[in-house]
TORKOL-4160 file (C-alpha; in steps of 0.2 Angstrom, whole numbers, padded with zeros to 4 digits, m for minus):
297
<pt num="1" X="0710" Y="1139" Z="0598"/>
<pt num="2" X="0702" Y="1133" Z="0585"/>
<pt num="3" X="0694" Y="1114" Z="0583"/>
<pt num="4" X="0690" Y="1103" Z="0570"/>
<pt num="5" X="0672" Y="1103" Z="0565"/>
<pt num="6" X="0663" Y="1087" Z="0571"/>
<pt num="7" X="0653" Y="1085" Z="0553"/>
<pt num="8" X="0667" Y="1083" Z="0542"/>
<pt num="9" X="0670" Y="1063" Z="0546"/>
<pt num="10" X="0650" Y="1065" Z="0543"/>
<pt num="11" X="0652" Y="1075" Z="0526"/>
<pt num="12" X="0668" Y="1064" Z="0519"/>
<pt num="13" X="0655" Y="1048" Z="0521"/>
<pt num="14" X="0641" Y="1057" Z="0509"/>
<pt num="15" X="0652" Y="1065" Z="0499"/>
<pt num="16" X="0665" Y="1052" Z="0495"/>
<pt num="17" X="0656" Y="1035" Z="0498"/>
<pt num="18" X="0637" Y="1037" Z="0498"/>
<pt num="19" X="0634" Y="1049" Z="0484"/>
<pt num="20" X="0644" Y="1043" Z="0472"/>
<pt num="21" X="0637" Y="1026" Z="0475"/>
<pt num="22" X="0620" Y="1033" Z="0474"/>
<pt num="23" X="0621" Y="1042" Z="0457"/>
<pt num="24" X="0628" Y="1025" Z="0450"/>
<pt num="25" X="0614" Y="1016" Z="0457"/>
<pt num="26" X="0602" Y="1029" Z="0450"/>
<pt num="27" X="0612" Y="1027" Z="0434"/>
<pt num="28" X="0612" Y="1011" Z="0430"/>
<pt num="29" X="0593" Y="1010" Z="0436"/>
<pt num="30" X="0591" Y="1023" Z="0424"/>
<pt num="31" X="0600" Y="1013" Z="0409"/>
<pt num="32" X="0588" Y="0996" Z="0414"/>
<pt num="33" X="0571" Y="1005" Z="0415"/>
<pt num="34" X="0575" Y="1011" Z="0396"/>
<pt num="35" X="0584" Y="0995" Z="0390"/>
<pt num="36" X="0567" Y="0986" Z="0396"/>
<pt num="37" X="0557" Y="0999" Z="0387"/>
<pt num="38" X="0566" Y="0995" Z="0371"/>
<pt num="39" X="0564" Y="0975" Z="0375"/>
<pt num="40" X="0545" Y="0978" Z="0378"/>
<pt num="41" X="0542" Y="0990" Z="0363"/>
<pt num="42" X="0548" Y="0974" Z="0354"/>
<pt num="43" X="0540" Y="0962" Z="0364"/>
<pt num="44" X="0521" Y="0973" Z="0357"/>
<pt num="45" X="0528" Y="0973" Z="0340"/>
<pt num="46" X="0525" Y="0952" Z="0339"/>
<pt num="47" X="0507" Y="0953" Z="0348"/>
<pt num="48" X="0490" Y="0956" Z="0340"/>
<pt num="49" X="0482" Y="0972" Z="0346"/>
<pt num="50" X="0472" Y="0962" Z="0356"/>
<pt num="51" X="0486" Y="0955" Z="0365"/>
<pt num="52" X="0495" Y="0972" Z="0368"/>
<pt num="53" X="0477" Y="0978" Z="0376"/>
<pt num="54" X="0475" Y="0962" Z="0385"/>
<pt num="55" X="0492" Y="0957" Z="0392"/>
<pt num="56" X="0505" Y="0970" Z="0389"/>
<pt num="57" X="0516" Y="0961" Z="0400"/>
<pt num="58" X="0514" Y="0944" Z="0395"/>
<pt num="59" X="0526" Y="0936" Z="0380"/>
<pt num="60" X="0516" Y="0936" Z="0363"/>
<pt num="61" X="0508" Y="0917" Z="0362"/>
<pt num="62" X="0514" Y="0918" Z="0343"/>
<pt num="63" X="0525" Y="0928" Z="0336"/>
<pt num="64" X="0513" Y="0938" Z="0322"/>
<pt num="65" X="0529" Y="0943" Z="0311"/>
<pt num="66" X="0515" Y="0950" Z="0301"/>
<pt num="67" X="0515" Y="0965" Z="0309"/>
<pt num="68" X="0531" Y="0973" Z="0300"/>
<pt num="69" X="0522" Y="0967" Z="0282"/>
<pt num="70" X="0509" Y="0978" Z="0287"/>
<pt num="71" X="0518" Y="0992" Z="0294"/>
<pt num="72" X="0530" Y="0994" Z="0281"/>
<pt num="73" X="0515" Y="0994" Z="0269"/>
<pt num="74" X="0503" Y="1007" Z="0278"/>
<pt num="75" X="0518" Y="1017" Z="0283"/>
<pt num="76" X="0524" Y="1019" Z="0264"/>
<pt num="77" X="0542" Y="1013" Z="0274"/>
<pt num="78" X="0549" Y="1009" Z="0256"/>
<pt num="79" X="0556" Y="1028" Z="0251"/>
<pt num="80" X="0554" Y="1034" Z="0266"/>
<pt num="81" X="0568" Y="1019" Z="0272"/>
<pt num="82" X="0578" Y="1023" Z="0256"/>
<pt num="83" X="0576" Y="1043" Z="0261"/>
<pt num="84" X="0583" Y="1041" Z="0278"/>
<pt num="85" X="0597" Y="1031" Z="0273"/>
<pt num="86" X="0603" Y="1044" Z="0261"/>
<pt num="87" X="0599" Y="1058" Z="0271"/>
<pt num="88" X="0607" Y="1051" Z="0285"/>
<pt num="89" X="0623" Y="1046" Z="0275"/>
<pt num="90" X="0626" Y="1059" Z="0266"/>
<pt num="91" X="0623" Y="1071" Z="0278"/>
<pt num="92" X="0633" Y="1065" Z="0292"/>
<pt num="93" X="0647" Y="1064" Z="0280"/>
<pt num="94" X="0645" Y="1081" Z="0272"/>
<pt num="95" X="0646" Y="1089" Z="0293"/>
<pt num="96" X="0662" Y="1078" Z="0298"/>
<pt num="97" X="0671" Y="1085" Z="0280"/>
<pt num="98" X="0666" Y="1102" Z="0284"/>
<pt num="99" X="0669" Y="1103" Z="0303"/>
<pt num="100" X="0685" Y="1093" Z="0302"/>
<pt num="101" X="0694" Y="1105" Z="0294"/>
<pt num="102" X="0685" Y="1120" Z="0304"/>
<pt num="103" X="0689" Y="1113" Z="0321"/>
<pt num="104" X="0706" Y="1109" Z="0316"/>
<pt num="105" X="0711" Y="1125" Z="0310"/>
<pt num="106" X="0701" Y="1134" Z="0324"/>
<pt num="107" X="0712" Y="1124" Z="0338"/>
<pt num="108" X="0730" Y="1128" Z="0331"/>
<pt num="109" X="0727" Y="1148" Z="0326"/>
<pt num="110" X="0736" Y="1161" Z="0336"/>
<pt num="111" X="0724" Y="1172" Z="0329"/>
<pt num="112" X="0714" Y="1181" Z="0344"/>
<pt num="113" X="0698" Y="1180" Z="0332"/>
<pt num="114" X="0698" Y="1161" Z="0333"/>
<pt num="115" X="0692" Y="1160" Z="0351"/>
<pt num="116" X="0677" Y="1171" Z="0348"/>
<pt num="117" X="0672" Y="1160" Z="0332"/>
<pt num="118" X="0673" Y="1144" Z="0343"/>
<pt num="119" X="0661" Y="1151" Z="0354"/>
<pt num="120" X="0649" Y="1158" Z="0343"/>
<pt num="121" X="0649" Y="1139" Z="0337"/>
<pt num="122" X="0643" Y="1134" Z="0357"/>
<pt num="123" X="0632" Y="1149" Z="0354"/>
<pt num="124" X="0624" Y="1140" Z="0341"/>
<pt num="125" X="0621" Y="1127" Z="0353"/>
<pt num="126" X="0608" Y="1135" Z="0364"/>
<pt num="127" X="0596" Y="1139" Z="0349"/>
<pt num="128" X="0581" Y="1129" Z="0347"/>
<pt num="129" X="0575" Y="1123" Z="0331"/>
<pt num="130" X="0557" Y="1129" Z="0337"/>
<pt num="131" X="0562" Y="1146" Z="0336"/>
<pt num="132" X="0567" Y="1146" Z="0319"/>
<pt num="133" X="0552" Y="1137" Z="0310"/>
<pt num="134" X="0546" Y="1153" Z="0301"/>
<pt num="135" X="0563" Y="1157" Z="0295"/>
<pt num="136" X="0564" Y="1139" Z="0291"/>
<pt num="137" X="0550" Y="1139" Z="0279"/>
<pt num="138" X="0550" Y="1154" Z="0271"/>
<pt num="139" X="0568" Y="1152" Z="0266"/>
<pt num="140" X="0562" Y="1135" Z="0257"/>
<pt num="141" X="0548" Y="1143" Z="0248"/>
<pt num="142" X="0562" Y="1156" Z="0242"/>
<pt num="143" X="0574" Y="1142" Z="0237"/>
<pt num="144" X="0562" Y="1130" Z="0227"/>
<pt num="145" X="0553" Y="1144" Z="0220"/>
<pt num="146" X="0572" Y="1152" Z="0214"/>
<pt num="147" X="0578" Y="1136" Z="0209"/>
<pt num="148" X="0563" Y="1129" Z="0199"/>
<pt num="149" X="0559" Y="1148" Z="0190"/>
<pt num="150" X="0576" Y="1153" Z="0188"/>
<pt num="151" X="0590" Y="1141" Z="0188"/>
<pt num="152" X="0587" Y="1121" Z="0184"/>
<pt num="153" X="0569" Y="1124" Z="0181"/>
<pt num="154" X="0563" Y="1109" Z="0194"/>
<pt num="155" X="0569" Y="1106" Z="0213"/>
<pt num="156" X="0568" Y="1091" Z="0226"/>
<pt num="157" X="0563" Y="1098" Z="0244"/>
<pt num="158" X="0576" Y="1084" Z="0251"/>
<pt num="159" X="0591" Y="1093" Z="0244"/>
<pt num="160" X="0584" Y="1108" Z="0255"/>
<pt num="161" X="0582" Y="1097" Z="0269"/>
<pt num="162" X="0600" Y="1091" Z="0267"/>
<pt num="163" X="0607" Y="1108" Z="0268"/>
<pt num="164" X="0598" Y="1114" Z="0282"/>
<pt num="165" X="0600" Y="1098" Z="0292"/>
<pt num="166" X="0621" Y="1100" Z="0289"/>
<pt num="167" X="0621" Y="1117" Z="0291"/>
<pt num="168" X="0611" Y="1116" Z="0309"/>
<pt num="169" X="0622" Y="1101" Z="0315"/>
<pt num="170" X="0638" Y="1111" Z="0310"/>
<pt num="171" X="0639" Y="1120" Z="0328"/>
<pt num="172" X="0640" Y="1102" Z="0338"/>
<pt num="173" X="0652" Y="1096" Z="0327"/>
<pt num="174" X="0666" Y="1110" Z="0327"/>
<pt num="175" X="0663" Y="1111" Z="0344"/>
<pt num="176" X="0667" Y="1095" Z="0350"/>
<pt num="177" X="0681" Y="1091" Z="0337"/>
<pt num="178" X="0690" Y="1110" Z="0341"/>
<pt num="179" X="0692" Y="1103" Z="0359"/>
<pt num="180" X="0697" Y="1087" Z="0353"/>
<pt num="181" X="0710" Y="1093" Z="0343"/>
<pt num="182" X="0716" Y="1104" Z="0355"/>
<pt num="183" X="0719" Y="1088" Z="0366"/>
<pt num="184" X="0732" Y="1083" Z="0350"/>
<pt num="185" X="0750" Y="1085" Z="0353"/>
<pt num="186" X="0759" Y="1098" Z="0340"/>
<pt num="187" X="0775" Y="1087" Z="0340"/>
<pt num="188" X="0767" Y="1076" Z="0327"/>
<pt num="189" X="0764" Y="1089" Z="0315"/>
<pt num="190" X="0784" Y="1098" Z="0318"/>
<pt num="191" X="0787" Y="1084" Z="0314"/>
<pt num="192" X="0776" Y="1081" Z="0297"/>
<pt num="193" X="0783" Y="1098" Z="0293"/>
<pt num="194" X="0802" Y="1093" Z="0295"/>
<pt num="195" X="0796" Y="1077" Z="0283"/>
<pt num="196" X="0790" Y="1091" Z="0271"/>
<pt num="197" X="0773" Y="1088" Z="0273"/>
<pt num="198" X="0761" Y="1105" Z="0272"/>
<pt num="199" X="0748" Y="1109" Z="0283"/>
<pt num="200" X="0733" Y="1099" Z="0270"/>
<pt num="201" X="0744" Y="1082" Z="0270"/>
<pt num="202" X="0748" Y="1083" Z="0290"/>
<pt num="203" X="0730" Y="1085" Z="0293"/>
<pt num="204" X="0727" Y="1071" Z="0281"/>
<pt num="205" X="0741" Y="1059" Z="0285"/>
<pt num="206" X="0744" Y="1063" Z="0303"/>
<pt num="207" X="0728" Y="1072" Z="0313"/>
<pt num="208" X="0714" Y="1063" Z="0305"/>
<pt num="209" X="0721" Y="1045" Z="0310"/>
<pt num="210" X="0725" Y="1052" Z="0326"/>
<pt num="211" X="0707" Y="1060" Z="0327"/>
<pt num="212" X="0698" Y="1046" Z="0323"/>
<pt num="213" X="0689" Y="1044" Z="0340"/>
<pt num="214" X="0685" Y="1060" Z="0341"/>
<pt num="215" X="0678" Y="1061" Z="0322"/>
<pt num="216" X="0669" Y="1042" Z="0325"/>
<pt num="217" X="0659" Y="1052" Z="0342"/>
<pt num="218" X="0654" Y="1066" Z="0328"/>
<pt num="219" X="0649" Y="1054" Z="0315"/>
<pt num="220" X="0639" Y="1042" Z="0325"/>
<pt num="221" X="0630" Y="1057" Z="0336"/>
<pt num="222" X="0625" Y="1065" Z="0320"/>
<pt num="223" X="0618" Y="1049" Z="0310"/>
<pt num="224" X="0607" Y="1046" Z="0327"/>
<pt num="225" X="0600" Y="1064" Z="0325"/>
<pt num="226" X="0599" Y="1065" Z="0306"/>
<pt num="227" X="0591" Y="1048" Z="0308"/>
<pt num="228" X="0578" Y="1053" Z="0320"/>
<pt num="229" X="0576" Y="1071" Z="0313"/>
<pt num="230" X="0557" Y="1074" Z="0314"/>
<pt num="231" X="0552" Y="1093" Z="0315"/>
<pt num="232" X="0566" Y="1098" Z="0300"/>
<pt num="233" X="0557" Y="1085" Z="0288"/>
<pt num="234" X="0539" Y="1091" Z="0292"/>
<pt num="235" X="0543" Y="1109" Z="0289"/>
<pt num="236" X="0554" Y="1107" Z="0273"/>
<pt num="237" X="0546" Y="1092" Z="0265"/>
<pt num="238" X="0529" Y="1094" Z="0262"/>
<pt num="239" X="0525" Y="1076" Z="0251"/>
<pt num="240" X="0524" Y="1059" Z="0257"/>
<pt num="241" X="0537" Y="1052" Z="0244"/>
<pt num="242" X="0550" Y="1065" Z="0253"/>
<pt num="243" X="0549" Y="1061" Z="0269"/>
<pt num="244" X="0560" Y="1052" Z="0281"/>
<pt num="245" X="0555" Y="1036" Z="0295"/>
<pt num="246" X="0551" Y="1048" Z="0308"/>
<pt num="247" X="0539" Y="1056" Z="0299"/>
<pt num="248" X="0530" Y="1042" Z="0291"/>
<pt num="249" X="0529" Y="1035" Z="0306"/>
<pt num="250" X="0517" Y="1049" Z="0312"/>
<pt num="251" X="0509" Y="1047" Z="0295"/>
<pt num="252" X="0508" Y="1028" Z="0302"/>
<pt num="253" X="0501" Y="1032" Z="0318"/>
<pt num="254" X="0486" Y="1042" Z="0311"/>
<pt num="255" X="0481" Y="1027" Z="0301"/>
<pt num="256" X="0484" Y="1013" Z="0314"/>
<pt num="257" X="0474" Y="1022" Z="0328"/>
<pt num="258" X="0459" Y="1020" Z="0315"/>
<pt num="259" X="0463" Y="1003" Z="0310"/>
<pt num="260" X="0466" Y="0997" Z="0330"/>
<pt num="261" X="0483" Y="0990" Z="0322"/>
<pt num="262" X="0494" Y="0992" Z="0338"/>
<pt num="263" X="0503" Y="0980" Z="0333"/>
<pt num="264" X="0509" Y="0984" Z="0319"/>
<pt num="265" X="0512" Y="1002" Z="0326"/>
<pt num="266" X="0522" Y="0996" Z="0337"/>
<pt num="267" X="0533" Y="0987" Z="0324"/>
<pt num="268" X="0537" Y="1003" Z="0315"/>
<pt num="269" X="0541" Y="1009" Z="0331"/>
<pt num="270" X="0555" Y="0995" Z="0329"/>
<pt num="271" X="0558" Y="1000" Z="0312"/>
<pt num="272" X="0563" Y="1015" Z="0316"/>
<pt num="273" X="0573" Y="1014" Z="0332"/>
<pt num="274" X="0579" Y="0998" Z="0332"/>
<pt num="275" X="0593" Y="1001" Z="0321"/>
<pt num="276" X="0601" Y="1016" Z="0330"/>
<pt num="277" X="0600" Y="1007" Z="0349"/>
<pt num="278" X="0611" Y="0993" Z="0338"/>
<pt num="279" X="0623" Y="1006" Z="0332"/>
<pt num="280" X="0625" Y="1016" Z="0348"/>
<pt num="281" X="0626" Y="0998" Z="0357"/>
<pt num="282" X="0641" Y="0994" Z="0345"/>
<pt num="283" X="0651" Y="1010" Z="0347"/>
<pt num="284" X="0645" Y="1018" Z="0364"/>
<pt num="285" X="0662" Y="1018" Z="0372"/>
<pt num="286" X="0670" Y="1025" Z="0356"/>
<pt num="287" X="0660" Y="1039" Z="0359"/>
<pt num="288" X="0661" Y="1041" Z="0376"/>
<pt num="289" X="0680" Y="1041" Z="0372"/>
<pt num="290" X="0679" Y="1054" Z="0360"/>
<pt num="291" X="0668" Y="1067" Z="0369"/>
<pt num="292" X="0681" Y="1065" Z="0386"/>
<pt num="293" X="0696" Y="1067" Z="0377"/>
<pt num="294" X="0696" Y="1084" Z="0375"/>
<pt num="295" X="0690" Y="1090" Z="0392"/>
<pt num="296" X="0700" Y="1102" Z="0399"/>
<pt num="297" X="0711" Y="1108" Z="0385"/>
Protein backbone atom coordinates (compact mmCIF):
# COMPACT_ATOMS: atom_id res chain seq x y z
CA UNK A 1 0.00 0.00 0.00
CA UNK A 2 1.19 2.95 -0.90
CA UNK A 3 1.17 6.50 1.09
CA UNK A 4 1.32 9.91 0.44
CA UNK A 5 4.55 11.52 0.98
CA UNK A 6 4.54 13.80 4.12
CA UNK A 7 6.74 16.56 2.12
CA UNK A 8 4.38 17.54 -0.51
CA UNK A 9 2.15 20.04 1.73
CA UNK A 10 5.77 21.13 2.64
CA UNK A 11 6.86 21.44 -1.15
CA UNK A 12 3.42 23.14 -2.53
CA UNK A 13 4.35 25.97 0.25
CA UNK A 14 7.91 26.80 -1.31
CA UNK A 15 7.00 26.10 -4.57
CA UNK A 16 3.58 27.88 -4.99
CA UNK A 17 3.70 30.63 -2.23
CA UNK A 18 7.24 31.32 -0.91
CA UNK A 19 9.34 31.26 -4.20
CA UNK A 20 7.29 32.92 -6.19
CA UNK A 21 6.94 35.65 -3.53
CA UNK A 22 10.73 35.62 -3.17
CA UNK A 23 11.87 36.15 -6.88
CA UNK A 24 9.29 39.29 -6.80
CA UNK A 25 10.83 40.61 -3.77
CA UNK A 26 14.26 39.93 -5.30
CA UNK A 27 12.82 41.54 -8.44
CA UNK A 28 11.51 44.54 -7.54
CA UNK A 29 14.57 45.06 -5.11
CA UNK A 30 16.57 44.61 -7.92
CA UNK A 31 14.62 47.23 -10.13
CA UNK A 32 14.98 49.88 -6.88
CA UNK A 33 18.88 49.44 -6.31
CA UNK A 34 19.27 50.56 -10.23
CA UNK A 35 16.45 53.10 -10.31
CA UNK A 36 18.47 54.76 -7.36
CA UNK A 37 21.65 54.33 -9.22
CA UNK A 38 20.25 56.32 -11.98
CA UNK A 39 18.72 59.08 -9.28
CA UNK A 40 22.21 59.27 -7.65
CA UNK A 41 24.25 59.39 -10.97
CA UNK A 42 22.14 62.63 -11.34
CA UNK A 43 22.15 63.71 -8.06
CA UNK A 44 26.67 63.77 -8.90
CA UNK A 45 25.97 65.37 -12.02
CA UNK A 46 24.78 68.86 -9.98
CA UNK A 47 27.66 68.63 -7.28
CA UNK A 48 31.28 70.11 -7.48
CA UNK A 49 33.95 67.36 -7.49
CA UNK A 50 34.49 68.30 -4.27
CA UNK A 51 31.06 67.61 -3.13
CA UNK A 52 30.97 64.12 -4.97
CA UNK A 53 34.30 63.30 -2.84
CA UNK A 54 33.02 64.75 0.30
CA UNK A 55 29.29 63.90 0.48
CA UNK A 56 28.29 61.52 -2.14
CA UNK A 57 25.11 60.86 -0.48
CA UNK A 58 24.17 64.30 0.51
CA UNK A 59 21.94 66.51 -2.05
CA UNK A 60 24.10 69.02 -3.92
CA UNK A 61 24.04 72.59 -1.81
CA UNK A 62 23.46 74.25 -5.28
CA UNK A 63 22.85 72.89 -8.19
CA UNK A 64 26.09 73.63 -10.44
CA UNK A 65 24.21 73.33 -13.99
CA UNK A 66 27.50 74.21 -15.09
CA UNK A 67 28.70 70.89 -15.21
CA UNK A 68 26.80 69.92 -18.58
CA UNK A 69 28.51 73.36 -20.32
CA UNK A 70 31.46 71.87 -19.54
CA UNK A 71 30.87 68.36 -20.48
CA UNK A 72 29.34 68.94 -23.64
CA UNK A 73 32.38 71.07 -24.37
CA UNK A 74 35.41 68.79 -23.22
CA UNK A 75 33.58 65.82 -24.47
CA UNK A 76 33.31 67.30 -28.15
CA UNK A 77 29.18 66.13 -27.32
CA UNK A 78 28.16 68.33 -30.44
CA UNK A 79 28.81 65.63 -33.48
CA UNK A 80 29.24 63.13 -31.47
CA UNK A 81 25.31 64.02 -30.28
CA UNK A 82 24.28 64.61 -33.85
CA UNK A 83 26.25 61.16 -34.81
CA UNK A 84 24.25 58.99 -32.42
CA UNK A 85 20.99 60.48 -33.31
CA UNK A 86 21.59 59.57 -36.94
CA UNK A 87 23.12 56.35 -36.38
CA UNK A 88 20.64 55.38 -34.08
CA UNK A 89 17.79 56.47 -36.49
CA UNK A 90 18.69 55.47 -39.32
CA UNK A 91 19.84 52.27 -38.31
CA UNK A 92 16.97 51.11 -36.20
CA UNK A 93 14.80 51.85 -39.17
CA UNK A 94 17.01 50.19 -41.79
CA UNK A 95 16.89 46.62 -39.29
CA UNK A 96 12.87 46.76 -38.62
CA UNK A 97 12.48 47.37 -42.77
CA UNK A 98 14.68 44.44 -43.43
CA UNK A 99 13.67 42.09 -40.74
CA UNK A 100 9.92 42.77 -41.12
CA UNK A 101 9.65 41.27 -44.36
CA UNK A 102 12.26 38.31 -43.41
CA UNK A 103 10.43 37.19 -40.32
CA UNK A 104 7.14 37.43 -41.98
CA UNK A 105 7.90 35.52 -44.79
CA UNK A 106 10.04 33.10 -42.65
CA UNK A 107 6.78 32.36 -40.24
CA UNK A 108 4.03 31.61 -43.16
CA UNK A 109 6.58 29.27 -45.70
CA UNK A 110 5.72 25.62 -46.00
CA UNK A 111 9.16 25.32 -47.09
CA UNK A 112 11.22 22.78 -44.92
CA UNK A 113 14.31 25.23 -45.42
CA UNK A 114 12.63 27.99 -43.61
CA UNK A 115 13.01 26.39 -40.10
CA UNK A 116 16.73 25.97 -40.44
CA UNK A 117 17.15 29.69 -41.56
CA UNK A 118 15.22 30.81 -38.56
CA UNK A 119 17.54 29.00 -36.47
CA UNK A 120 20.71 29.90 -37.96
CA UNK A 121 19.18 33.61 -37.16
CA UNK A 122 19.15 32.49 -33.08
CA UNK A 123 22.52 30.99 -34.01
CA UNK A 124 23.56 34.42 -34.79
CA UNK A 125 22.67 35.19 -31.30
CA UNK A 126 25.24 33.39 -29.29
CA UNK A 127 28.26 35.14 -31.24
CA UNK A 128 30.06 37.73 -29.39
CA UNK A 129 31.07 40.88 -31.07
CA UNK A 130 34.62 40.24 -29.28
CA UNK A 131 35.25 37.40 -31.46
CA UNK A 132 34.80 39.09 -34.45
CA UNK A 133 36.95 42.35 -33.89
CA UNK A 134 39.78 41.26 -36.35
CA UNK A 135 37.45 40.40 -39.06
CA UNK A 136 35.82 43.63 -38.14
CA UNK A 137 38.59 45.78 -38.88
CA UNK A 138 40.31 44.39 -41.70
CA UNK A 139 36.93 44.28 -43.57
CA UNK A 140 36.82 48.22 -43.04
CA UNK A 141 40.32 48.73 -44.19
CA UNK A 142 39.24 46.79 -47.33
CA UNK A 143 36.09 48.75 -47.73
CA UNK A 144 37.38 52.54 -47.36
CA UNK A 145 40.37 51.69 -49.16
CA UNK A 146 37.93 50.03 -52.28
CA UNK A 147 35.73 52.68 -51.92
CA UNK A 148 37.94 55.79 -51.71
CA UNK A 149 40.76 54.18 -54.60
CA UNK A 150 38.16 52.74 -56.83
CA UNK A 151 34.60 53.83 -56.69
CA UNK A 152 33.62 57.53 -55.32
CA UNK A 153 37.05 58.39 -54.60
CA UNK A 154 36.45 59.44 -50.67
CA UNK A 155 34.59 57.35 -47.89
CA UNK A 156 32.92 58.13 -44.30
CA UNK A 157 33.96 55.33 -41.71
CA UNK A 158 30.04 55.95 -40.19
CA UNK A 159 28.40 54.63 -43.23
CA UNK A 160 30.71 51.42 -42.40
CA UNK A 161 29.65 51.63 -39.00
CA UNK A 162 26.03 51.80 -40.23
CA UNK A 163 26.14 48.57 -42.19
CA UNK A 164 27.80 46.60 -39.83
CA UNK A 165 25.73 47.86 -36.79
CA UNK A 166 22.38 46.73 -39.01
CA UNK A 167 23.70 43.71 -40.38
CA UNK A 168 24.86 42.48 -36.66
CA UNK A 169 21.27 43.48 -34.99
CA UNK A 170 19.52 41.60 -38.06
CA UNK A 171 19.66 38.14 -36.04
CA UNK A 172 17.63 39.64 -32.80
CA UNK A 173 15.28 41.17 -35.00
CA UNK A 174 13.96 38.27 -37.27
CA UNK A 175 14.07 36.27 -34.57
CA UNK A 176 11.81 37.92 -32.19
CA UNK A 177 9.41 39.28 -35.10
CA UNK A 178 9.34 35.47 -36.89
CA UNK A 179 7.72 34.21 -33.56
CA UNK A 180 5.62 37.05 -33.44
CA UNK A 181 4.32 36.62 -36.56
CA UNK A 182 3.71 33.24 -36.00
CA UNK A 183 1.49 34.33 -33.10
CA UNK A 184 -0.76 36.13 -36.09
CA UNK A 185 -3.92 34.54 -37.30
CA UNK A 186 -3.88 33.50 -41.20
CA UNK A 187 -7.62 34.35 -41.28
CA UNK A 188 -6.85 38.00 -41.73
CA UNK A 189 -4.70 37.52 -44.61
CA UNK A 190 -7.57 34.80 -46.56
CA UNK A 191 -9.33 37.29 -46.17
CA UNK A 192 -7.04 40.14 -47.76
CA UNK A 193 -6.67 37.68 -50.37
CA UNK A 194 -10.54 37.13 -51.16
CA UNK A 195 -10.36 41.36 -51.08
CA UNK A 196 -7.71 40.93 -53.81
CA UNK A 197 -5.00 42.06 -52.07
CA UNK A 198 -1.45 40.24 -52.81
CA UNK A 199 0.84 39.02 -50.41
CA UNK A 200 2.99 42.84 -50.52
CA UNK A 201 -0.44 44.89 -49.64
CA UNK A 202 -1.72 42.18 -46.92
CA UNK A 203 1.57 42.57 -45.25
CA UNK A 204 1.37 46.25 -45.71
CA UNK A 205 -2.33 46.83 -44.98
CA UNK A 206 -3.07 44.10 -42.72
CA UNK A 207 0.20 42.31 -40.76
CA UNK A 208 2.16 45.53 -40.09
CA UNK A 209 -0.85 47.30 -38.05
CA UNK A 210 -1.45 44.09 -36.58
CA UNK A 211 2.41 43.84 -35.69
CA UNK A 212 2.90 46.89 -34.39
CA UNK A 213 3.78 45.75 -30.72
CA UNK A 214 5.81 43.34 -31.97
CA UNK A 215 7.76 45.82 -34.43
CA UNK A 216 7.51 48.91 -31.57
CA UNK A 217 9.69 45.84 -28.91
CA UNK A 218 12.36 45.54 -32.16
CA UNK A 219 12.58 49.16 -32.65
CA UNK A 220 12.94 50.42 -29.22
CA UNK A 221 15.35 47.39 -28.19
CA UNK A 222 17.60 48.26 -31.16
CA UNK A 223 17.64 52.16 -30.72
CA UNK A 224 18.79 51.34 -26.81
CA UNK A 225 21.69 49.16 -28.28
CA UNK A 226 22.58 51.30 -31.45
CA UNK A 227 22.53 54.21 -28.90
CA UNK A 228 24.78 52.58 -26.50
CA UNK A 229 26.93 50.87 -29.04
CA UNK A 230 30.59 51.24 -27.85
CA UNK A 231 33.10 48.53 -28.99
CA UNK A 232 31.56 48.72 -32.93
CA UNK A 233 32.38 52.62 -32.89
CA UNK A 234 35.86 52.22 -31.54
CA UNK A 235 36.85 49.54 -34.10
CA UNK A 236 35.41 51.07 -37.15
CA UNK A 237 35.62 54.68 -36.48
CA UNK A 238 39.01 55.74 -35.98
CA UNK A 239 38.40 60.07 -35.70
CA UNK A 240 37.01 61.92 -33.03
CA UNK A 241 34.40 63.91 -35.35
CA UNK A 242 33.12 60.15 -36.26
CA UNK A 243 32.31 58.93 -33.14
CA UNK A 244 29.13 58.42 -31.27
CA UNK A 245 28.22 59.52 -27.18
CA UNK A 246 29.61 56.35 -25.88
CA UNK A 247 32.73 56.73 -27.21
CA UNK A 248 33.29 60.43 -26.47
CA UNK A 249 32.34 59.63 -23.34
CA UNK A 250 35.45 57.57 -22.78
CA UNK A 251 37.37 60.28 -24.60
CA UNK A 252 35.62 62.49 -21.63
CA UNK A 253 36.71 60.28 -18.98
CA UNK A 254 40.37 60.52 -19.94
CA UNK A 255 40.34 64.21 -19.84
CA UNK A 256 38.15 64.59 -16.52
CA UNK A 257 40.20 62.16 -14.52
CA UNK A 258 43.20 64.81 -15.11
CA UNK A 259 41.12 67.74 -14.77
CA UNK A 260 39.43 66.32 -11.12
CA UNK A 261 36.15 67.33 -13.14
CA UNK A 262 33.77 64.68 -11.57
CA UNK A 263 31.20 66.48 -11.88
CA UNK A 264 30.99 67.08 -15.02
CA UNK A 265 31.88 63.44 -15.83
CA UNK A 266 29.14 62.57 -14.23
CA UNK A 267 26.87 64.82 -16.18
CA UNK A 268 27.93 63.07 -19.45
CA UNK A 269 27.09 60.10 -17.82
CA UNK A 270 23.53 61.71 -17.83
CA UNK A 271 23.95 62.73 -21.26
CA UNK A 272 24.40 59.74 -22.42
CA UNK A 273 21.95 57.50 -20.50
CA UNK A 274 19.46 59.63 -19.57
CA UNK A 275 17.55 59.72 -22.72
CA UNK A 276 17.11 55.89 -23.16
CA UNK A 277 16.05 55.13 -19.20
CA UNK A 278 13.14 58.04 -20.42
CA UNK A 279 12.39 55.94 -23.56
CA UNK A 280 12.33 52.53 -22.05
CA UNK A 281 10.23 54.25 -19.10
CA UNK A 282 7.73 55.50 -21.67
CA UNK A 283 7.17 52.21 -23.61
CA UNK A 284 8.48 49.19 -21.18
CA UNK A 285 5.26 47.45 -21.16
CA UNK A 286 4.92 47.86 -25.00
CA UNK A 287 7.88 45.84 -25.12
CA UNK A 288 7.33 43.49 -22.72
CA UNK A 289 3.99 42.88 -24.82
CA UNK A 290 5.85 42.42 -27.83
CA UNK A 291 8.47 40.04 -26.79
CA UNK A 292 5.58 37.51 -24.78
CA UNK A 293 3.40 37.54 -27.62
CA UNK A 294 4.95 35.03 -29.51
CA UNK A 295 5.87 32.57 -26.76
CA UNK A 296 5.02 29.41 -27.66
CA UNK A 297 3.98 29.39 -31.38
Amino acid sequence: MTTVPVRRPLARLLGDLLLPRLTAVALWAWVAFNLALVAWVGLQSLKSSGEVWLHPFALPDSPAWENYDSAWQAGQFSIAALNSVVLTALGAFLIVAIAAPAAYALSRSSRRIAGPITGFFAVGLSIPLQTMAIPIVVAKLSVYTFMEDWVTGWWDNRITLLVFEVVLSLPFAVFVLTGYFRSLPREVEEAAELDGAGPLTAFVRVIAPLARPGLTTVLVLNVIGLWNSTLLVLLITPLPEERTLPAALLNLYSTMQYSSDWGGLFAGIVILIYPMVILYIWLGRRVVEGMTAGIGK
